[in-house]
MOPAC internal coordinates of N, CA, C and O (Angstrom, degrees):
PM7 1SCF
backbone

  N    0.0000 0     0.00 0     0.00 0    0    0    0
  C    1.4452 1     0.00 0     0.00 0    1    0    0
  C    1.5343 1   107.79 1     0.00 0    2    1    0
  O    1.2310 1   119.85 1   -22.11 1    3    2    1
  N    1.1906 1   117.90 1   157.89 1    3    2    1
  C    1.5720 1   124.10 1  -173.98 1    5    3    2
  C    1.4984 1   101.15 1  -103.31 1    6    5    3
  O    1.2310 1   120.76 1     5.81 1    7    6    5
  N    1.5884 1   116.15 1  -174.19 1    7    6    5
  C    1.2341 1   103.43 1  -167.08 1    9    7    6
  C    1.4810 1   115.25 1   -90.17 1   10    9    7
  O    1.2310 1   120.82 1  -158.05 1   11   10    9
  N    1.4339 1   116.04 1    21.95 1   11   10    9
  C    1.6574 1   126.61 1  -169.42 1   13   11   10
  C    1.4325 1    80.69 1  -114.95 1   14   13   11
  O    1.2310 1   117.87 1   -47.31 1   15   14   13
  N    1.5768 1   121.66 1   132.69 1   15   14   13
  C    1.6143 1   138.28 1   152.62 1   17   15   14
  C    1.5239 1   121.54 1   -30.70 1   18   17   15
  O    1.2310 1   113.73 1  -108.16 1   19   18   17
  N    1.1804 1   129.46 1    71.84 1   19   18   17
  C    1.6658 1   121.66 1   177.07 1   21   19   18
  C    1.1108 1   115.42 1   124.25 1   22   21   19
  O    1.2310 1   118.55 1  -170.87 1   23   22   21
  N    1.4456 1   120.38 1     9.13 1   23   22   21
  C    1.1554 1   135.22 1  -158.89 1   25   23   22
  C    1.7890 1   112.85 1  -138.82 1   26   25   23
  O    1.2310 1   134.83 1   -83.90 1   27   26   25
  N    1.5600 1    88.91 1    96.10 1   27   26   25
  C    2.1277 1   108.52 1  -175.13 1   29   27   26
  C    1.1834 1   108.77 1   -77.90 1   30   29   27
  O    1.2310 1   114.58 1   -22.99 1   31   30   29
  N    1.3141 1   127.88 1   157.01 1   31   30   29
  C    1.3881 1   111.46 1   155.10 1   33   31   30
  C    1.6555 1    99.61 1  -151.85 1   34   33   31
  O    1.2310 1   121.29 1    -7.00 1   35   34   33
  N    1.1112 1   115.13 1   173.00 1   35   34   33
  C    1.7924 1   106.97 1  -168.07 1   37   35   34
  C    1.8427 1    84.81 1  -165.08 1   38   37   35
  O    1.2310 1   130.85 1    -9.59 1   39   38   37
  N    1.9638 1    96.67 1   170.41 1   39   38   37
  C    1.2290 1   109.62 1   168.46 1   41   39   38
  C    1.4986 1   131.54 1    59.55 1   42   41   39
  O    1.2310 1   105.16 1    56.61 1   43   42   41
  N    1.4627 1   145.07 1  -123.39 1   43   42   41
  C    1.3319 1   134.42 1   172.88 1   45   43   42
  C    1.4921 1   113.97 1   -52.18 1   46   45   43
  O    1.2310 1   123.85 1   117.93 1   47   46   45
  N    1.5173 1   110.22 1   -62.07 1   47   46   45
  C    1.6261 1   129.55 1  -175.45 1   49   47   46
  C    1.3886 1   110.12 1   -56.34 1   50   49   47
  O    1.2310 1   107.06 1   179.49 1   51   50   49
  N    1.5230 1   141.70 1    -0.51 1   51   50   49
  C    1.1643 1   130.55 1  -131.92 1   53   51   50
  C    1.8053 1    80.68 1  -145.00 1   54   53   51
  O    1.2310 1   129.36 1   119.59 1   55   54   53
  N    1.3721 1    99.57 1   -60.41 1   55   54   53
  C    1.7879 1   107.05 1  -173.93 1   57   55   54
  C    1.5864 1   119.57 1  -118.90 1   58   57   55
  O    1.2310 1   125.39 1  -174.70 1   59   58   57
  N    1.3089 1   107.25 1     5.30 1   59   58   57
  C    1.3795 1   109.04 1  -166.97 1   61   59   58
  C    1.3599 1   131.08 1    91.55 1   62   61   59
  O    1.2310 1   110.73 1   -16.55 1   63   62   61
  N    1.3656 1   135.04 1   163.45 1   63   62   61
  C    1.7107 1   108.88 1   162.99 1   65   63   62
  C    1.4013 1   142.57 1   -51.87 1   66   65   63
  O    1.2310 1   123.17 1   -57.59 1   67   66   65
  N    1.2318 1   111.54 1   122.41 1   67   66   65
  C    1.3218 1   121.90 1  -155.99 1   69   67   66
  C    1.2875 1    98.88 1  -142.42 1   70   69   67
  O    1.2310 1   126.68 1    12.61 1   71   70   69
  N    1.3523 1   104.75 1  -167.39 1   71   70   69
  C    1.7912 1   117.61 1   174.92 1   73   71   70
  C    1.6344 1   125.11 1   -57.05 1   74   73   71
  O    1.2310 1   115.48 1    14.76 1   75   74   73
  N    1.2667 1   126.18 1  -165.24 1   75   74   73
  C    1.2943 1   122.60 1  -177.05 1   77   75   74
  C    1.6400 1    86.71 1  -121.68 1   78   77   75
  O    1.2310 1   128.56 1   139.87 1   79   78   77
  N    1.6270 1   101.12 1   -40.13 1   79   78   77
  C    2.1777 1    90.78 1   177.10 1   81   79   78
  C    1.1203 1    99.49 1   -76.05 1   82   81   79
  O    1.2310 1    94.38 1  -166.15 1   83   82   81
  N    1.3264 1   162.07 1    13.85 1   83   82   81
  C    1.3162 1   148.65 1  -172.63 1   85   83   82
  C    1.9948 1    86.59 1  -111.04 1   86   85   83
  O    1.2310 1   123.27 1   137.31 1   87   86   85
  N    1.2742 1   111.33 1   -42.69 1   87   86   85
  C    1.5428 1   103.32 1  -162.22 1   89   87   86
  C    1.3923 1    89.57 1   -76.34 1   90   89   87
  O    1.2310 1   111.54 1   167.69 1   91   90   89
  N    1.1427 1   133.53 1   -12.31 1   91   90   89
  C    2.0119 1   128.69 1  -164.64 1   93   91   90
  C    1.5364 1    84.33 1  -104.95 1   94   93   91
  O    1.2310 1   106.63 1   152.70 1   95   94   93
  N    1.3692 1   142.47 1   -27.30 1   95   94   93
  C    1.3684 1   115.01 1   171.81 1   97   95   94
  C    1.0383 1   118.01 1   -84.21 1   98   97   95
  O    1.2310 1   121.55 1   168.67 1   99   98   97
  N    1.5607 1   114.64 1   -11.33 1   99   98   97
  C    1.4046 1   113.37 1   176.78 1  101   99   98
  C    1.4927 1   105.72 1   -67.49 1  102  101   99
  O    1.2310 1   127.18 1   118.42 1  103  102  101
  N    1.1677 1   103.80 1   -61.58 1  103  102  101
  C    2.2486 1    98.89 1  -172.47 1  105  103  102
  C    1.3562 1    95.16 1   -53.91 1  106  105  103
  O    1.2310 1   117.40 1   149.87 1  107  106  105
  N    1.4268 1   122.56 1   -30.13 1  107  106  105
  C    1.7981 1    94.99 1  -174.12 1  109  107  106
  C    1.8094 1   108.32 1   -66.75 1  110  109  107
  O    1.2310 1   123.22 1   160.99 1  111  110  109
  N    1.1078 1   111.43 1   -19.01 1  111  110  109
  C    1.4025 1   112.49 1  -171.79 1  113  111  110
  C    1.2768 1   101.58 1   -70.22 1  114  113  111
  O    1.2310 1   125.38 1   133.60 1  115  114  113
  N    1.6933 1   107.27 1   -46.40 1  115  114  113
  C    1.8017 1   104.13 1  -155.13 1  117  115  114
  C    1.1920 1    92.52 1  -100.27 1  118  117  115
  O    1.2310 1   114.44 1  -166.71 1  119  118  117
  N    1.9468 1   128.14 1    13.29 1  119  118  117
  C    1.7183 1   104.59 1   149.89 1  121  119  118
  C    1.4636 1   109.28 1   -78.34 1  122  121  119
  O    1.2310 1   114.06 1   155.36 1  123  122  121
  N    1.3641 1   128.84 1   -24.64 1  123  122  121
  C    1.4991 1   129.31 1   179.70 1  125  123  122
  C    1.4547 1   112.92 1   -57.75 1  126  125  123
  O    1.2310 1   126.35 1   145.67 1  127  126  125
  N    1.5302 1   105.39 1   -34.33 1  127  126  125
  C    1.7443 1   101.47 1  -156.36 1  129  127  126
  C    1.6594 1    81.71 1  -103.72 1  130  129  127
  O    1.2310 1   107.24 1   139.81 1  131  130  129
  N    1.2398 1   141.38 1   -40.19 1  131  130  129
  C    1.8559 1   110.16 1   159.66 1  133  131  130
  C    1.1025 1   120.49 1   -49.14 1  134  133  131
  O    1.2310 1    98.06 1   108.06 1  135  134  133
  N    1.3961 1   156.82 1   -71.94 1  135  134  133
  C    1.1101 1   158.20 1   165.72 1  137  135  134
  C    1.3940 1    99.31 1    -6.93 1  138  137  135
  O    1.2310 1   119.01 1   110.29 1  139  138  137
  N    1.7268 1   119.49 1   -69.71 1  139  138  137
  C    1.5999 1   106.10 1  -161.04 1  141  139  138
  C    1.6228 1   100.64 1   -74.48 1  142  141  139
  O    1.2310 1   126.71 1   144.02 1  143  142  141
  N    1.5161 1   104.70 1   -35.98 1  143  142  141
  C    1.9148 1    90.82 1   164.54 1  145  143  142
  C    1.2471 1   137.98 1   -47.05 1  146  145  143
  O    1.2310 1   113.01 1   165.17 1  147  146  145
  N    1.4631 1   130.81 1   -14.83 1  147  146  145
  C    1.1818 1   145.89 1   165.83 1  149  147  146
  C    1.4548 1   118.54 1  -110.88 1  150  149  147
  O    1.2310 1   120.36 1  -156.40 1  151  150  149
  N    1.6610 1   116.91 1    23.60 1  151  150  149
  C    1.2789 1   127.15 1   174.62 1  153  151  150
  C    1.5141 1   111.05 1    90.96 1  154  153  151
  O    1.2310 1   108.65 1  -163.82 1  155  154  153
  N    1.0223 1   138.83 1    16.18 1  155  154  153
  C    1.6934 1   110.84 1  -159.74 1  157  155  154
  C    1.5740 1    83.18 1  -127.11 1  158  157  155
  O    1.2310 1   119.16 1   -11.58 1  159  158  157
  N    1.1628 1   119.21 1   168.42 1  159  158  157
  C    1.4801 1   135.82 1  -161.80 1  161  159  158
  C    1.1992 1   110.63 1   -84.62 1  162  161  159
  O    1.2310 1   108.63 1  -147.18 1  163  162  161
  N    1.4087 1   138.88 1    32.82 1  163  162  161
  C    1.4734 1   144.36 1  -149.80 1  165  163  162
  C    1.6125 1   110.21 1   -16.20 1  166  165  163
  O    1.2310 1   120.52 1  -125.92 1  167  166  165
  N    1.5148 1   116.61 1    54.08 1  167  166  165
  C    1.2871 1   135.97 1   135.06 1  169  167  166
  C    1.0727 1   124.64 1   -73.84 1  170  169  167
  O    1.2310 1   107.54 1  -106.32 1  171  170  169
  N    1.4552 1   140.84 1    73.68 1  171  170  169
  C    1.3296 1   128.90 1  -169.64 1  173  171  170
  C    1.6549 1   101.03 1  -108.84 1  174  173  171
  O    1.2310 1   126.92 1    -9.99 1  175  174  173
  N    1.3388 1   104.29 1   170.01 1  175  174  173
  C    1.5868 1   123.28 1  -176.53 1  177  175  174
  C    1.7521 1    92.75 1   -43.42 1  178  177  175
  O    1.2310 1   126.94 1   -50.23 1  179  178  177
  N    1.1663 1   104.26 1   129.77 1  179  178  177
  C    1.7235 1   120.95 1   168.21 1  181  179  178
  C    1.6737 1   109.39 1  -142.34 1  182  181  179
  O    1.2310 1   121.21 1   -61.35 1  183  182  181
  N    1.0729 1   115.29 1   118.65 1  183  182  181
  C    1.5320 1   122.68 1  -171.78 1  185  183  182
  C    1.8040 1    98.91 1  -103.68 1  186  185  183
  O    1.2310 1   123.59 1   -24.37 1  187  186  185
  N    1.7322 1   110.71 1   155.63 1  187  186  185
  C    1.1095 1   130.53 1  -128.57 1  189  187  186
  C    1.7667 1    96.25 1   -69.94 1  190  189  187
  O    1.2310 1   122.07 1   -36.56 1  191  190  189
  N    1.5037 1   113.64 1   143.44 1  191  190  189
  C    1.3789 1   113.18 1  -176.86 1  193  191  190
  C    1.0672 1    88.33 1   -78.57 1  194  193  191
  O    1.2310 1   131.21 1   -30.62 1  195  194  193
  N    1.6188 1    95.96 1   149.38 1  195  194  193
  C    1.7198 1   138.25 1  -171.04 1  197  195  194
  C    1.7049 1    92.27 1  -125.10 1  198  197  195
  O    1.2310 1   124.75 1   -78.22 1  199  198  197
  N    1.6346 1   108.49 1   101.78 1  199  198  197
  C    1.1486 1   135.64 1   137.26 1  201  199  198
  C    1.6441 1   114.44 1   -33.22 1  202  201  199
  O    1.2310 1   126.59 1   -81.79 1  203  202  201
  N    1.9344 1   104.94 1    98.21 1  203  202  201
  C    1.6234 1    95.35 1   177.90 1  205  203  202
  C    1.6476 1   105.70 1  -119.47 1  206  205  203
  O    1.2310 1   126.07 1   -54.03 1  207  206  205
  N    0.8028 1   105.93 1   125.97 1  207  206  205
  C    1.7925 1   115.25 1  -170.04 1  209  207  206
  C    1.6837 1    97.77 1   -55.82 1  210  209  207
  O    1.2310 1   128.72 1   -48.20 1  211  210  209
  N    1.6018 1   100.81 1   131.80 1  211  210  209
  C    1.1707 1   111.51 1  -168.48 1  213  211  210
  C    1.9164 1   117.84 1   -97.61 1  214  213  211
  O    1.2310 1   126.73 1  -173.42 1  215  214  213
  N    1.2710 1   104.65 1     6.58 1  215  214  213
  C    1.5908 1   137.07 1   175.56 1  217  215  214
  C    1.5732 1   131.53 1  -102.57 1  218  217  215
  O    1.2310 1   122.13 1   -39.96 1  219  218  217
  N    0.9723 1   113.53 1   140.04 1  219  218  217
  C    1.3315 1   115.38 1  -161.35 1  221  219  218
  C    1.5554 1   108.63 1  -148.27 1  222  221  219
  O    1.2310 1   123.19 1   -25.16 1  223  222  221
  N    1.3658 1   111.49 1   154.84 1  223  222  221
  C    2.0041 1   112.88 1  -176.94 1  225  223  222
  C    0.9234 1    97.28 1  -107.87 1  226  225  223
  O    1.2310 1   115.31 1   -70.67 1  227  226  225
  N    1.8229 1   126.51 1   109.33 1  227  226  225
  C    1.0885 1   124.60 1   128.56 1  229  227  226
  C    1.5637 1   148.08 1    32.70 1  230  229  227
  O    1.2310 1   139.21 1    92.91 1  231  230  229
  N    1.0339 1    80.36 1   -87.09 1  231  230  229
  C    1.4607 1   122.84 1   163.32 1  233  231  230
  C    1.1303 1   122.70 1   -32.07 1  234  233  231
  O    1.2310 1   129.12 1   123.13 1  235  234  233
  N    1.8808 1   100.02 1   -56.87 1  235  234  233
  C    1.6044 1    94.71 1  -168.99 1  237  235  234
  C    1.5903 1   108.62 1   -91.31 1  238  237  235
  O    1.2310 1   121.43 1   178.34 1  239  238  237
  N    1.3075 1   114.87 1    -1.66 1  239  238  237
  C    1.4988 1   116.85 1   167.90 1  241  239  238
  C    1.5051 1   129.14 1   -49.18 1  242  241  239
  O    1.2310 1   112.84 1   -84.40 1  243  242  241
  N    1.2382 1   131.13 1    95.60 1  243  242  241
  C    1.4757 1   119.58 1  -176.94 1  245  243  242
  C    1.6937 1   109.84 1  -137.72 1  246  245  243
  O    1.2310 1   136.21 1   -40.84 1  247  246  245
  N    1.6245 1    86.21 1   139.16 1  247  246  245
  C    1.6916 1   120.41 1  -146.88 1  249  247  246
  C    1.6241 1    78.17 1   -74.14 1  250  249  247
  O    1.2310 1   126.50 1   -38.50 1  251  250  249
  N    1.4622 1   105.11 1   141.50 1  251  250  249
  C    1.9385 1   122.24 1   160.80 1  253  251  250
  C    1.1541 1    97.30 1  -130.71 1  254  253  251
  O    1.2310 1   132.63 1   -33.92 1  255  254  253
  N    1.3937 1    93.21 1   146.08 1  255  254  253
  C    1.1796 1    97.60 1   174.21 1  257  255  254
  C    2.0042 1   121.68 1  -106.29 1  258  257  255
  O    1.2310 1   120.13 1   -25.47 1  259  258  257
  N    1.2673 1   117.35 1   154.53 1  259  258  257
  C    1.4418 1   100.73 1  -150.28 1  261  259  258
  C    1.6098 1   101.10 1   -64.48 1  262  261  259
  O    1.2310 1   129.16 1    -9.37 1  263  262  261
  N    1.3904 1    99.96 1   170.63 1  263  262  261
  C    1.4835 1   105.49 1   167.63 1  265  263  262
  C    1.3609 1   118.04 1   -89.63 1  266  265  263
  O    1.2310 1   111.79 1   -19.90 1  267  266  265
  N    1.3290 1   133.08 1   160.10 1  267  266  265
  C    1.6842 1   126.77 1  -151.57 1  269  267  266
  C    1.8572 1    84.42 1   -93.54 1  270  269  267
  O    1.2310 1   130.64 1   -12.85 1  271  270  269
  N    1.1267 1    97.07 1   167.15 1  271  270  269
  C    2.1617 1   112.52 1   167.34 1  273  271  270
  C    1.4682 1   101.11 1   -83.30 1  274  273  271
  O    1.2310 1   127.84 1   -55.36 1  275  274  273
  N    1.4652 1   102.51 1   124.64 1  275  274  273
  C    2.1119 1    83.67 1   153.73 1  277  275  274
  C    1.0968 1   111.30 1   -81.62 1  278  277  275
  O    1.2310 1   120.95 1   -42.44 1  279  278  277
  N    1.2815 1   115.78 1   137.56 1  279  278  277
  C    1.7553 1   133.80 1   168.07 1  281  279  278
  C    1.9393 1   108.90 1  -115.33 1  282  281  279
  O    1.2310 1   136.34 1   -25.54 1  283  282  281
  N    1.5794 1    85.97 1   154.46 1  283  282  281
  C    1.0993 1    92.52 1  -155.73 1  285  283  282
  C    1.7712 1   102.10 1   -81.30 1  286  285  283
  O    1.2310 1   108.50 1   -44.41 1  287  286  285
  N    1.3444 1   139.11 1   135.59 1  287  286  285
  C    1.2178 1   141.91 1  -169.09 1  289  287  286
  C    1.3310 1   100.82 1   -39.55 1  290  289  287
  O    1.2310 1   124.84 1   -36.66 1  291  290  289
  N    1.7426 1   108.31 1   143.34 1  291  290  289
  C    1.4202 1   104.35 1   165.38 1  293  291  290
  C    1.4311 1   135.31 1   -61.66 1  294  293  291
  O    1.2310 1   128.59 1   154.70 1  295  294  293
  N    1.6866 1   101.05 1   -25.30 1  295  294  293
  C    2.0599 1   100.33 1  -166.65 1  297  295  294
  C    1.8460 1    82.75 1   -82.11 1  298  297  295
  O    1.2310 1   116.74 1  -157.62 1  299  298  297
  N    1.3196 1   123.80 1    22.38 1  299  298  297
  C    2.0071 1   117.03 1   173.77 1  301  299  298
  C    1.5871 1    98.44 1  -123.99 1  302  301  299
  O    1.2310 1   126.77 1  -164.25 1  303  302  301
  N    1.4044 1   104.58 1    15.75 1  303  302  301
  C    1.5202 1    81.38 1  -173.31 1  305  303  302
  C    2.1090 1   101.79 1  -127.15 1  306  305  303
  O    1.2310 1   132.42 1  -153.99 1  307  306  305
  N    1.6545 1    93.61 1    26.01 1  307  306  305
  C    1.3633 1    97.40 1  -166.70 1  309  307  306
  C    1.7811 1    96.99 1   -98.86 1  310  309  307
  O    1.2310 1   113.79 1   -26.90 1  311  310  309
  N    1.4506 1   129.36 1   153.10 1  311  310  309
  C    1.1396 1   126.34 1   169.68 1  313  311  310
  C    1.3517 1   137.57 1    77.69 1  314  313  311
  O    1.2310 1   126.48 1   177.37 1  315  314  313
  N    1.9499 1   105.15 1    -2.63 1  315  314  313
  C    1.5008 1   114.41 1  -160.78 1  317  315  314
  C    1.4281 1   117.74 1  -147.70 1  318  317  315
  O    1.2310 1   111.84 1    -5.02 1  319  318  317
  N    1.3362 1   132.98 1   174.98 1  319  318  317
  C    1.5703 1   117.29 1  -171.29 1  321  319  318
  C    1.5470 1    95.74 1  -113.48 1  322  321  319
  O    1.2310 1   103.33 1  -173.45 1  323  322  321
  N    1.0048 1   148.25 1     6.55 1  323  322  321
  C    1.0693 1   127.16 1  -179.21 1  325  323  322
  C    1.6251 1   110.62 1   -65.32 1  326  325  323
  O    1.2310 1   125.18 1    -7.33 1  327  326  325
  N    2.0588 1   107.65 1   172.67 1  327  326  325
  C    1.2191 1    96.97 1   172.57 1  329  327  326
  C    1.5018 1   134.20 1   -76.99 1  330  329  327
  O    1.2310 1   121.07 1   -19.80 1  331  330  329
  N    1.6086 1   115.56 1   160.20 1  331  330  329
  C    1.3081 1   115.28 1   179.00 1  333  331  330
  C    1.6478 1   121.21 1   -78.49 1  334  333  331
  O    1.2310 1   134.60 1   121.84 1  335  334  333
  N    1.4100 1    89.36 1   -58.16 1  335  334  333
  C    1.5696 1   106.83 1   156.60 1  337  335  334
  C    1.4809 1   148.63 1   -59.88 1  338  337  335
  O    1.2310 1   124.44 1  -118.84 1  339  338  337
  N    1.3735 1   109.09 1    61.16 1  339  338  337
  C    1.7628 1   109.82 1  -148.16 1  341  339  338
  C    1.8611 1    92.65 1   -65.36 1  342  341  339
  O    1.2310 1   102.54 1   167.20 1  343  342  341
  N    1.0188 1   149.59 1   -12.80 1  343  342  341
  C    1.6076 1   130.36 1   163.35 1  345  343  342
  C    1.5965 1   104.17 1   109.87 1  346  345  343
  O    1.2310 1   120.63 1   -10.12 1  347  346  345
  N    0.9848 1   116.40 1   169.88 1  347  346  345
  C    1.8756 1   126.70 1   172.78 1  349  347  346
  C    1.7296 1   113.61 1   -71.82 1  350  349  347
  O    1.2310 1   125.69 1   -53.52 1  351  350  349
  N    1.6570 1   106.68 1   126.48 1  351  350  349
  C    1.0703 1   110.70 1   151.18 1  353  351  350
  C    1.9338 1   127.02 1   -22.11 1  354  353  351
  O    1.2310 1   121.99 1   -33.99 1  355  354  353
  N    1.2781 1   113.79 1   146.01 1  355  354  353
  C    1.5677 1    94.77 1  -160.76 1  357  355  354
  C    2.2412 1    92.22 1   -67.05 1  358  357  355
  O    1.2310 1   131.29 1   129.02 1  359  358  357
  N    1.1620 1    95.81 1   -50.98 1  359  358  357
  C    1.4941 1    84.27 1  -179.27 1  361  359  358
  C    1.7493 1   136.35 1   -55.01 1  362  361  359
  O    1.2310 1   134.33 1   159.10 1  363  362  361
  N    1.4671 1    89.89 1   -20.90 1  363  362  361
  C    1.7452 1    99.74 1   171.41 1  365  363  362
  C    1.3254 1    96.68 1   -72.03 1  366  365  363
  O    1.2310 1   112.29 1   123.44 1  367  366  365
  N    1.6035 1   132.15 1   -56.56 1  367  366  365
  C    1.4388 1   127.66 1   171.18 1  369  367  366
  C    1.0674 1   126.82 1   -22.97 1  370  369  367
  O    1.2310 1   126.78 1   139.40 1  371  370  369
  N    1.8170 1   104.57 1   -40.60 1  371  370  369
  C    1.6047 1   101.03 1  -165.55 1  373  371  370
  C    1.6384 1   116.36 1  -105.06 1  374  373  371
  O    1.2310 1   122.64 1  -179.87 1  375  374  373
  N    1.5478 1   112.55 1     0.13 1  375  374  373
  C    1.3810 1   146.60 1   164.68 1  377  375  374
  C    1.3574 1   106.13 1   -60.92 1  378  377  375
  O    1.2310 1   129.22 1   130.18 1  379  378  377
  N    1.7022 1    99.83 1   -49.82 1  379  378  377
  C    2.4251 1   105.72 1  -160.51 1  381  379  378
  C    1.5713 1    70.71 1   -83.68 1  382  381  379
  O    1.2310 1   104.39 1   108.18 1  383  382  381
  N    1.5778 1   146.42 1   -71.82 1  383  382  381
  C    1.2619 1   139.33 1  -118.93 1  385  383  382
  C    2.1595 1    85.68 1   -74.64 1  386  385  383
  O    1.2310 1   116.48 1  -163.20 1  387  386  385
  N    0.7622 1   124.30 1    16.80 1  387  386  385
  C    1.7773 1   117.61 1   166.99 1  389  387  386
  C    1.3766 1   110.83 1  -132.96 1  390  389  387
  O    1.2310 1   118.37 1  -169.68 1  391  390  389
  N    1.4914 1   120.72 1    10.32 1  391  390  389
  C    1.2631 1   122.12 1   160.62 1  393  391  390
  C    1.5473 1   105.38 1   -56.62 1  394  393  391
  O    1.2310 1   120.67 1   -22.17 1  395  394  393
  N    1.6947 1   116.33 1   157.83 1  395  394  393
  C    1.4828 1   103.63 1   172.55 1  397  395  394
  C    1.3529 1    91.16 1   -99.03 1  398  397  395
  O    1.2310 1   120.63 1   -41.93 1  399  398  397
  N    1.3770 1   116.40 1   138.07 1  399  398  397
  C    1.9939 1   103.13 1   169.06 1  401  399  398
  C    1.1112 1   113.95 1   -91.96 1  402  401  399
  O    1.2310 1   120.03 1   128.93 1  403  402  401
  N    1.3870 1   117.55 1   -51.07 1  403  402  401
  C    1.6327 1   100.93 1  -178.07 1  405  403  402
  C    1.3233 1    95.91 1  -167.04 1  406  405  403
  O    1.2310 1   114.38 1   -35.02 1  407  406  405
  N    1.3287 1   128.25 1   144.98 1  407  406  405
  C    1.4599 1   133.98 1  -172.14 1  409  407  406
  C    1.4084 1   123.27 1  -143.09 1  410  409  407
  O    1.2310 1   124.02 1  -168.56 1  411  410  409
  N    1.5428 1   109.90 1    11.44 1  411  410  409
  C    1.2888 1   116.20 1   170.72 1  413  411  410
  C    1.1989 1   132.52 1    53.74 1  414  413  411
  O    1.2310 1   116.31 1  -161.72 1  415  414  413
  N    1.8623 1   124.61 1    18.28 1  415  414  413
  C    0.9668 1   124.44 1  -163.08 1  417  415  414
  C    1.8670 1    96.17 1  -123.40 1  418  417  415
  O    1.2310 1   123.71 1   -43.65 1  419  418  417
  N    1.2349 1   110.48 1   136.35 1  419  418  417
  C    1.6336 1   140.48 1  -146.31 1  421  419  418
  C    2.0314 1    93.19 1   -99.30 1  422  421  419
  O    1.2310 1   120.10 1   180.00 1  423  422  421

C-alpha cells in the first residue's frame, strides 16, 4: 500500500523502469496486500510451482550485434515533419526482438 489509505501501486509507478517480472511480481504482491486490506487472508488462488532451472551454458550464449535503424536520408529530411527514423525491416525486427539484452544474471 502507498502512503494514501486504499491506494496500491506496483511496477513502473512504484520503482521506476524496471522489468516486466518485477512489475508482475509486483501486482502479485499488491493482490495479497488488497485482499488482506479488505479482510481476506491474502491466500489467493496460486497454481502449481513450476520448477525453473537456475543454470545455464555459457557456451551457448552468443553476442549480436544490433541491427542499424533505417533513417530517412538527410538532403529528405530538410524543411518537413515527417519521420526521421523510419524503424527495422519487419525481419530485422524479428532478428533484434531475439537478441538477449540484458538479464542481470552474475
Amino acid at each position: 500500500m502507498t502512503t494514501m489509505d486504499g491506494v496500491f501501486a506496483g511496477g513502473d509507478v512504484a520503482r521506476g523502469p524496471d522489468t516486466v517480472i518485477s512489475a508482475i511480481a509486483d501486482g502479485k504482491k499488491a493482490a495479497v496486500s488488497i485482499d488482506l486490506y479488505l479482510g481476506g487472508k491474502g491466500k489467493l488462488n496460486k497454481g502449481p510451482k513450476i520448477d525453473i532451472p537456475d543454470t545455464f551454458d555459457e557456451d551457448e550464449i552468443v553476442a549480436l550485434n544490433r541491427f542499424p535503424l533505417d533513417m530517412l536520408p538527410v538532403d529528405k529530411r530538410m524543411n518537413m515533419d515527417n519521420e526521421v527514423v523510419l524503424g527495422f525491416h519487419k525481419l530485422n525486427a524479428m532478428a533484434e526482438s531475439m537478441r538477449c539484452l540484458h538479464c542481470d544474471r552474475r
